[in-house]
C-alpha positions as CSV (number, residue, x, y, z in Angstrom):
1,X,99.1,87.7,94.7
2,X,100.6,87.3,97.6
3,X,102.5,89.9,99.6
4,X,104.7,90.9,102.8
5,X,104.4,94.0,104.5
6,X,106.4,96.0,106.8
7,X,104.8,98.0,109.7
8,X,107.7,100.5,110.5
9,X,105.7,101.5,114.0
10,X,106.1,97.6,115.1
11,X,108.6,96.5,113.4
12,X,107.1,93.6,112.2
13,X,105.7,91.9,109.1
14,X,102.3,90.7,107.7
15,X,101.6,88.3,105.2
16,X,98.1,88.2,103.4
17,X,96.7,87.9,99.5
18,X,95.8,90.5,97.5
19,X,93.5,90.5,94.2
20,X,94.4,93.6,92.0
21,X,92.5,94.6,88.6
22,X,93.9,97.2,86.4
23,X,91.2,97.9,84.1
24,X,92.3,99.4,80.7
25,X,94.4,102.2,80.5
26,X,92.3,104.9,79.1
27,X,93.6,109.0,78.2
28,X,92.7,112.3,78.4
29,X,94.0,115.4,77.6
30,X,96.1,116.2,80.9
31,X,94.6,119.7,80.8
32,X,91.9,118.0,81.9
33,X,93.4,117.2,85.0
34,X,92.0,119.9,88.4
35,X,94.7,121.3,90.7
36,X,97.0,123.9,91.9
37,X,99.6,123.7,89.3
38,X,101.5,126.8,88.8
39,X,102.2,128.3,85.7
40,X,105.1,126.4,84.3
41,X,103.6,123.1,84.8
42,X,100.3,124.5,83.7
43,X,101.9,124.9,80.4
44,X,103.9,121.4,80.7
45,X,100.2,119.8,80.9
46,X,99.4,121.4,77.5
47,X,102.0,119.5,75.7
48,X,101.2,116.0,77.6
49,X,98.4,113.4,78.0
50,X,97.1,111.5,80.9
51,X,97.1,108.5,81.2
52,X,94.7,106.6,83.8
53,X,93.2,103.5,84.8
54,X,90.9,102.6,87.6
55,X,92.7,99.7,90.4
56,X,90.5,97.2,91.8
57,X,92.5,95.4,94.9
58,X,91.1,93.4,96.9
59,X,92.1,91.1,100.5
60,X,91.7,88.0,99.4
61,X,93.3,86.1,102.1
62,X,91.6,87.9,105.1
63,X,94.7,88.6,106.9
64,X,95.0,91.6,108.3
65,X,96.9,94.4,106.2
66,X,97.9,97.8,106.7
67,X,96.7,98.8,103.2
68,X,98.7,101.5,101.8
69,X,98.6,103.1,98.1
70,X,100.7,99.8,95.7
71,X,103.5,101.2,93.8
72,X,103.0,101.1,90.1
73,X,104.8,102.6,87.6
74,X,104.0,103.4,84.1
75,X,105.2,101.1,81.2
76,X,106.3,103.1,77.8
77,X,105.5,101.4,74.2
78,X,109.4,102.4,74.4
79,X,110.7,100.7,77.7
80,X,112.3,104.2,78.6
81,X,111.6,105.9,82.0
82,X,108.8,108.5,82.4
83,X,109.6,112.3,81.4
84,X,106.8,113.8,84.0
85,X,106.4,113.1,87.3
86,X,103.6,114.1,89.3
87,X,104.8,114.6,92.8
88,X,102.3,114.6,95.3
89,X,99.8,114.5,93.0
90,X,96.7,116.8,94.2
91,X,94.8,116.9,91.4
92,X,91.6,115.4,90.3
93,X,91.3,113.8,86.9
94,X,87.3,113.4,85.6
95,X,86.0,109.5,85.5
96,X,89.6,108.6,87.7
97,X,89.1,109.5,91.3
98,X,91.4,109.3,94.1
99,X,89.6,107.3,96.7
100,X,91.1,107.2,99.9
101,X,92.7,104.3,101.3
102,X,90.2,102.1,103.6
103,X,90.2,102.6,107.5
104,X,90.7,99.2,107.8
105,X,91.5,95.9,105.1
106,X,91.4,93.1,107.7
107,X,88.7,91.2,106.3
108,X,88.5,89.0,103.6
109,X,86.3,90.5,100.7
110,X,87.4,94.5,101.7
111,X,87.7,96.3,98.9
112,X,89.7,99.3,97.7
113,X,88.6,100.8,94.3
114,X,91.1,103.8,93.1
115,X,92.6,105.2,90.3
116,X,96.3,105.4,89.0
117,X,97.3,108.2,86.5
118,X,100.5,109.2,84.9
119,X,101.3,111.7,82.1
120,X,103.4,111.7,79.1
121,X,103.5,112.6,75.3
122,X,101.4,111.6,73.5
123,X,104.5,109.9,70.8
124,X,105.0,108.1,74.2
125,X,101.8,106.3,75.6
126,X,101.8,104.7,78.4
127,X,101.1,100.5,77.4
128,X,101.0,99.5,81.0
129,X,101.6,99.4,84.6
130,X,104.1,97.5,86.4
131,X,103.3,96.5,90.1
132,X,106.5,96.9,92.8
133,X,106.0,95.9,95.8
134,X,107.2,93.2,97.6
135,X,107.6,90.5,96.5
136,X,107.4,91.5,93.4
137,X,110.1,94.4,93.8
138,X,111.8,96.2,96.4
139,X,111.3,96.8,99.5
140,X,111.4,100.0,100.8
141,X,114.2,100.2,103.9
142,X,113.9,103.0,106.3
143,X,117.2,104.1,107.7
144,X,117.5,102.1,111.2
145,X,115.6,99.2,110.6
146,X,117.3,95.9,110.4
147,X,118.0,94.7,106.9
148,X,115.2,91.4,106.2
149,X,116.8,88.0,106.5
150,X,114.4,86.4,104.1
151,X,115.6,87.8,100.5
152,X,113.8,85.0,98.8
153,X,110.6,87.4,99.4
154,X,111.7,89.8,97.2
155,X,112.8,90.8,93.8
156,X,110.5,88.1,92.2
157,X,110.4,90.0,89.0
158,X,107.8,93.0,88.3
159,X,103.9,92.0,87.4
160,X,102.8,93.9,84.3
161,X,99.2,94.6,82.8
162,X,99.1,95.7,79.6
């Protein structure tokens, strides 16, 4: 797919091709999942399940990109917007690693293999994820910046696997 980027430091924009996989959306009990939660959420996890599938993206084009973690958000059998959020997610989820981003993704064939996961109840399972970025969705304006002057980039409509 293709995609435009922003580099906020040079105030300029790449262009390249990305390949993304989304394997199947597998779950676990999110008591399964390893961090420093406190107390409250601890108990929160109890009630919930994880849900997690493993992202293969790859640069396709060979065009040098700033890879950074794609947006995708979680698509309920329900349509209706997620009830747990895990902010700055520091926890570690068995057979769903968090791989760090590549040093670089400038050549064609790199290769980023990493994991999404999201959390819900288990009356609302997660169906899907739903890719944002530009094109696709929005972009993300920082305060400052100049607005972009080539709108036909960007809300294309979302990419979904299900």
């Amino acid at each position: 797919m293709p995609v435009r980027q922003y580099n906020r430091m040079s105030k300029t924009y790449s262009e390249g091709v990305l390949g993304i996989i989304v394997q199947p959306i597998r779950r676990a009990p999110a008591t399964t999942i390893r961090g420093d939660f406190d107390a409250d959420s601890r108990a929160l996890l109890k009630t919930r399940t994880a849900y997690y599938a493993n992202v293969v993206i790859t640069n396709e084009s060979g065009d040098a990109l700033s890879l950074y973690a794609p947006r995708f958000n979680p698509v309920f059998r329900d349509g209706g917007p997620s009830d747990v959020i895990l902010m700055g997610f520091g926890g570690d989820l068995p057979n769903c690693p968090e791989t760090p981003q590549p040093e670089s993704f400038d050549h064609r064939g790199d290769r980023w293999v990493t994991c999404m996961v999201n959390v819900s109840t288990p009356s609302r399972p997660i169906t899907g994820l739903q890719y944002m970025d530009p094109p696709y969705g929005s972009e993300g304006h920082y305060p400052g910046d100049p607005s972009p002057d080539f709108n036909k980039y960007y809300d294309l409509g979302t990419i979904i696997w299900s």
